[in-house]
C-alpha positions as a Markdown table, in Angstrom:
| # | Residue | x | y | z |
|---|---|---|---|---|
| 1 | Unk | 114.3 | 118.6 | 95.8 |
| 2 | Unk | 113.7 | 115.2 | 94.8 |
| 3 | Unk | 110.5 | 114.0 | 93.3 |
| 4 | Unk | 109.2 | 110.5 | 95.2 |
| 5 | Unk | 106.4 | 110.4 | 93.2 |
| 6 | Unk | 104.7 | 111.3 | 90.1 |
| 7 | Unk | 101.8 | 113.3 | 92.4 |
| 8 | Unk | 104.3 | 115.1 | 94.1 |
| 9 | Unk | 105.8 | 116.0 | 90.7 |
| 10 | Unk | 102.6 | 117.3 | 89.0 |
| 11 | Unk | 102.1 | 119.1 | 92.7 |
| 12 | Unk | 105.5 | 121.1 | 91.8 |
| 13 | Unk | 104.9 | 121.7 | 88.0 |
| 14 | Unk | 101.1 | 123.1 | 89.0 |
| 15 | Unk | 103.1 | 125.5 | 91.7 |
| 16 | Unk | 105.8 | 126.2 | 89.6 |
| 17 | Unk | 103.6 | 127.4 | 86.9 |
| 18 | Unk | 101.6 | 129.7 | 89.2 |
| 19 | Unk | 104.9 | 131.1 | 90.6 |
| 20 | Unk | 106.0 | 131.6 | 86.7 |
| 21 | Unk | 103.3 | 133.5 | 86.2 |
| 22 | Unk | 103.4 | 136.0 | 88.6 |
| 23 | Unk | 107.2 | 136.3 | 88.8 |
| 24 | Unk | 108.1 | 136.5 | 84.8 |
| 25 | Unk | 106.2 | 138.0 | 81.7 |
| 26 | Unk | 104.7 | 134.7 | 80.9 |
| 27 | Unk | 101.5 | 134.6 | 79.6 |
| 28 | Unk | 99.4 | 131.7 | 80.0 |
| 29 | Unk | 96.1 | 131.0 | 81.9 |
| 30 | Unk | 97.1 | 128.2 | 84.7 |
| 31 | Unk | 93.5 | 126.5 | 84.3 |
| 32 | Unk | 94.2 | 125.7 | 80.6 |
| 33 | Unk | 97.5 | 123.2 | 81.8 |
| 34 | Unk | 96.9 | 119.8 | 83.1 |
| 35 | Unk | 100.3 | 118.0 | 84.0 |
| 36 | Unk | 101.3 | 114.8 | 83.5 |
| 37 | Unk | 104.3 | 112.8 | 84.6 |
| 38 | Unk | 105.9 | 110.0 | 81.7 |
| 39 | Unk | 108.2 | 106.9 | 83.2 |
| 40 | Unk | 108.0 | 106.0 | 79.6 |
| 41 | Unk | 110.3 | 108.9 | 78.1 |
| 42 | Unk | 114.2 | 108.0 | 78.2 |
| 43 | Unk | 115.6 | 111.3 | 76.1 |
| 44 | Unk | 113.1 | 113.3 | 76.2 |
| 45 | Unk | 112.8 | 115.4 | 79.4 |
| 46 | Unk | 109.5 | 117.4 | 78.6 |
| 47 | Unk | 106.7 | 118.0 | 76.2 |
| 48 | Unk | 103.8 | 119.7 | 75.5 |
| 49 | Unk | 100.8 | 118.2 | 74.0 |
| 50 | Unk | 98.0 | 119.8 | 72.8 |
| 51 | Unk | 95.0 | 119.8 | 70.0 |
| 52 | Unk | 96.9 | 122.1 | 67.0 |
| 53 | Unk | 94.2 | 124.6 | 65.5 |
| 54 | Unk | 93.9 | 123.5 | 61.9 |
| 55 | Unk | 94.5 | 127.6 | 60.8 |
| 56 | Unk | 97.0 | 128.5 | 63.3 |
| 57 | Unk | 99.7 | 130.3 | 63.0 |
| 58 | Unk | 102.4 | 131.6 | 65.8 |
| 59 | Unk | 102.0 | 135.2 | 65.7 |
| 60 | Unk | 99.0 | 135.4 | 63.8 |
| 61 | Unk | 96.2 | 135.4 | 67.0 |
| 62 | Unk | 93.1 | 133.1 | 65.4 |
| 63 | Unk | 89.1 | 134.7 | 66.2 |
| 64 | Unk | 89.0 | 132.7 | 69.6 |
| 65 | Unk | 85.2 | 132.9 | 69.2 |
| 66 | Unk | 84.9 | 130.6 | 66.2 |
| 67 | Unk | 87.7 | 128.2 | 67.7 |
| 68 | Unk | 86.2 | 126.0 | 70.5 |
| 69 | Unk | 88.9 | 126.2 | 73.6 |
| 70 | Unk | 89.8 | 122.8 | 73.5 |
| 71 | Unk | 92.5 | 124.5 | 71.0 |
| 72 | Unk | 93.6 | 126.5 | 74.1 |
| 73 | Unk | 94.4 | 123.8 | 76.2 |
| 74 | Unk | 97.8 | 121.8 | 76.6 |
| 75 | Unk | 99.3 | 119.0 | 79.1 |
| 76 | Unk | 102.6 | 119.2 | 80.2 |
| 77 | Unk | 104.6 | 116.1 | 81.0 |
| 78 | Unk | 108.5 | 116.1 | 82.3 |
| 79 | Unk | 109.9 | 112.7 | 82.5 |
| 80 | Unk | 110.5 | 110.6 | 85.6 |
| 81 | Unk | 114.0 | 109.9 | 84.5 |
| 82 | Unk | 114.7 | 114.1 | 83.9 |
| 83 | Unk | 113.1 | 114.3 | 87.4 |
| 84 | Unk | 115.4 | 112.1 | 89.0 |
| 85 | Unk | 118.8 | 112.9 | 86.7 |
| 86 | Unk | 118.7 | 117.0 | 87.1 |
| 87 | Unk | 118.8 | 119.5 | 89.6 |
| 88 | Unk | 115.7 | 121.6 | 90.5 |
| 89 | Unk | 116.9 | 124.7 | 88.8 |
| 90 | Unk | 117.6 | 122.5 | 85.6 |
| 91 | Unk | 114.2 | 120.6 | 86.0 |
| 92 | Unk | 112.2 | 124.4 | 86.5 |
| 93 | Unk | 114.3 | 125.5 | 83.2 |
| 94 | Unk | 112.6 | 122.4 | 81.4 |
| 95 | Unk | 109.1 | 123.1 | 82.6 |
| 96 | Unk | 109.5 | 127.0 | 81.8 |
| 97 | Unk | 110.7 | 125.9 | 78.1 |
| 98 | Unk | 107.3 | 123.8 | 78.2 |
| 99 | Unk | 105.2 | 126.8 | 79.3 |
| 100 | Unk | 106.6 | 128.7 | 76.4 |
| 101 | Unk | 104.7 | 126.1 | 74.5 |
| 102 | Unk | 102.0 | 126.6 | 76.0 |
| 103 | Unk | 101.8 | 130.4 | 76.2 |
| 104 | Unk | 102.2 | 129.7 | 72.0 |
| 105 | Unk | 99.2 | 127.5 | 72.1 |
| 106 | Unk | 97.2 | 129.7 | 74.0 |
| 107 | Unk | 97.9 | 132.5 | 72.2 |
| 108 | Unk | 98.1 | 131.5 | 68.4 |
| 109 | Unk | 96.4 | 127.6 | 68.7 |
| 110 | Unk | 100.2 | 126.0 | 67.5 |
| 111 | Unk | 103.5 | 126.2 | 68.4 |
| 112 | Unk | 107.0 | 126.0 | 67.0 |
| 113 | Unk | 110.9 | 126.3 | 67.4 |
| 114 | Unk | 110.9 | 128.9 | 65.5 |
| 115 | Unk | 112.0 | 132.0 | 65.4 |
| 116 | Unk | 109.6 | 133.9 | 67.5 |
| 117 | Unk | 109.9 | 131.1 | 70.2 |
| 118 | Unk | 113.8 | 131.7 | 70.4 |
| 119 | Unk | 113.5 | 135.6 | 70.9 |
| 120 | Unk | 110.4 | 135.0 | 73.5 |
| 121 | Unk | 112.5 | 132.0 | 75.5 |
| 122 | Unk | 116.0 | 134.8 | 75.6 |
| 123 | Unk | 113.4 | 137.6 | 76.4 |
| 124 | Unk | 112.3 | 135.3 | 79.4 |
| 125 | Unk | 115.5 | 133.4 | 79.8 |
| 126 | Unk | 113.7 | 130.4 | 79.6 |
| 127 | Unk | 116.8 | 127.4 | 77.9 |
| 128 | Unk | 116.5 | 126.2 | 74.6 |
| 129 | Unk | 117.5 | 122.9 | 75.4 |
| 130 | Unk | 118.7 | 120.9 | 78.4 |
| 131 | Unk | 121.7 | 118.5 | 78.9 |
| 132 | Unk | 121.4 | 114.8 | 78.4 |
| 133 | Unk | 120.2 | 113.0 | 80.7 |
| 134 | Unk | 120.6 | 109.5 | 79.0 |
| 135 | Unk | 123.8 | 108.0 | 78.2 |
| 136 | Unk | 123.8 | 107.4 | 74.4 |
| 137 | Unk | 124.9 | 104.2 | 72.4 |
| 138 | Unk | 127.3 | 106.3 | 70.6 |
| 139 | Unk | 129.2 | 110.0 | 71.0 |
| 140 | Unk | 130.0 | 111.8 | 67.9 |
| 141 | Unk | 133.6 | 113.8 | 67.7 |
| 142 | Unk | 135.1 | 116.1 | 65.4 |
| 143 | Unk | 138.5 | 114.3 | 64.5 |
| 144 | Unk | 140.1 | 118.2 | 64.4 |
| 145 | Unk | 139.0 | 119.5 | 67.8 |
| 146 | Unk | 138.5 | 115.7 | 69.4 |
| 147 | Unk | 134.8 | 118.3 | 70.7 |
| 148 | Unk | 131.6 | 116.2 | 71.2 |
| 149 | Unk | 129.4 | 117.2 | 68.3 |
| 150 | Unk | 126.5 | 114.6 | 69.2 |
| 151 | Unk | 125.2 | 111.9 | 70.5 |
| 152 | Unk | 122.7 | 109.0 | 68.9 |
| 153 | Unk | 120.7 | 106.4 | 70.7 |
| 154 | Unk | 120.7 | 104.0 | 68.2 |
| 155 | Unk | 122.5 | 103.1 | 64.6 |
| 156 | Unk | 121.8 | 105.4 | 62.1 |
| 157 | Unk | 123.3 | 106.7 | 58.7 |
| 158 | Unk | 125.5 | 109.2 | 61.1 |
| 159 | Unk | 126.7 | 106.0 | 63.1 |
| 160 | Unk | 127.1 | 104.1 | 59.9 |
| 161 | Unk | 129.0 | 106.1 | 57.4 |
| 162 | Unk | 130.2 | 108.7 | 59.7 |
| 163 | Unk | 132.8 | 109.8 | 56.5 |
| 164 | Unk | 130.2 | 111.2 | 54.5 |
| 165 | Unk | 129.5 | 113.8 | 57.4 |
| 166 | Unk | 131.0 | 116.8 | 58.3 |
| 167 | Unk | 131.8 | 118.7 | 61.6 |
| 168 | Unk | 130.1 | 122.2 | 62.2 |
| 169 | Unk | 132.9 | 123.1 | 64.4 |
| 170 | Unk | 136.2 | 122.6 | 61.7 |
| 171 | Unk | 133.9 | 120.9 | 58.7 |
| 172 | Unk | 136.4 | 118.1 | 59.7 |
| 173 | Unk | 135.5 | 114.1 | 59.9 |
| 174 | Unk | 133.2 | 112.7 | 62.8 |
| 175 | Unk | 134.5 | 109.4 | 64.5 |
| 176 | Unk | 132.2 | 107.1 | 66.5 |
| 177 | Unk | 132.6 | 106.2 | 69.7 |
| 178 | Unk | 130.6 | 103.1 | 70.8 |
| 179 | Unk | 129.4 | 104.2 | 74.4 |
| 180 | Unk | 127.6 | 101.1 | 75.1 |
């Protein structure tokens, strides 16, 4: 399915979320989510935003009563440009990861990568992360393996002094690749 439109976007995160509720073991109320859609974002495909509870801790559940709800409440935006680059089953993957968030923020007022998040998102099989979707300014590769280690947007130390960095893969060299 491809999204037209930013209303018929929202229209599919707000149905998607409903279906994601009754289908998986998430647990989030669907009347504490607004959606938005972002024609701003370039790497970013989603995100949650929310008002962070000053105390809160995942996995320490705060005294709701003496937290006003606004701390319960989260908008979740997918980017235009994810919309248009991925598949719907990629594109559900990135709102699910985003409803993590938000079962987090209902649940504890906050929420992380951390650990907890990990376990919850293989639990659910919700993805940790999603592919690219932006060509980068430059492609990182291990000089052993010739793999792709990473990618970066713009110049940075990486990009600069690339020798001073190791691969992960074979702690060999990077090399730069100018993409474009």
């Amino acid at each position: 399915m491809r999204f037209t439109d930013a209303a018929t976007l929202r229209g599919w995160m707000a149905h998607e979320t409903r279906r994601a509720v009754t289908e998986t073991a998430l647990d989030i109320d669907p009347a504490l989510v607004s959606y938005a859609v972002s024609s701003r974002a370039k790497r970013r495909a989603g995100a949650c935003r929310y008002t962070p509870l000053p105390t809160g801790t995942v996995g320490v559940e705060p005294a709701w009563d003496v937290h006003p709800g606004v701390h319960r409440e989260a908008t979740v935006t997918l980017a235009t440009r994810a919309a248009a680059a991925f598949d719907e089953v990629t594109l559900r993957g990135v709102l699910r990861h985003e409803l993590l968030h938000v079962e987090q923020v209902q649940a504890y007022g906050v929420t992380d990568h951390g650990s907890a998040f990990r376990e919850r998102a293989t639990a659910l099989d919700v993805p940790l992360d999603c592919p690219p979707f932006a060509d980068p300014a430059y492609r990182l590769r291990c000089t052993d393996c010739e793999t792709v280690v990473g990618r970066r947007y713009r110049r940075c130390p990486t990009v600069e002094t690339p020798e001073t960095y190791r691969t992960a893969c074979c702690a060999a060299p990077l090399t730069v690749e100018a993409v474009r």
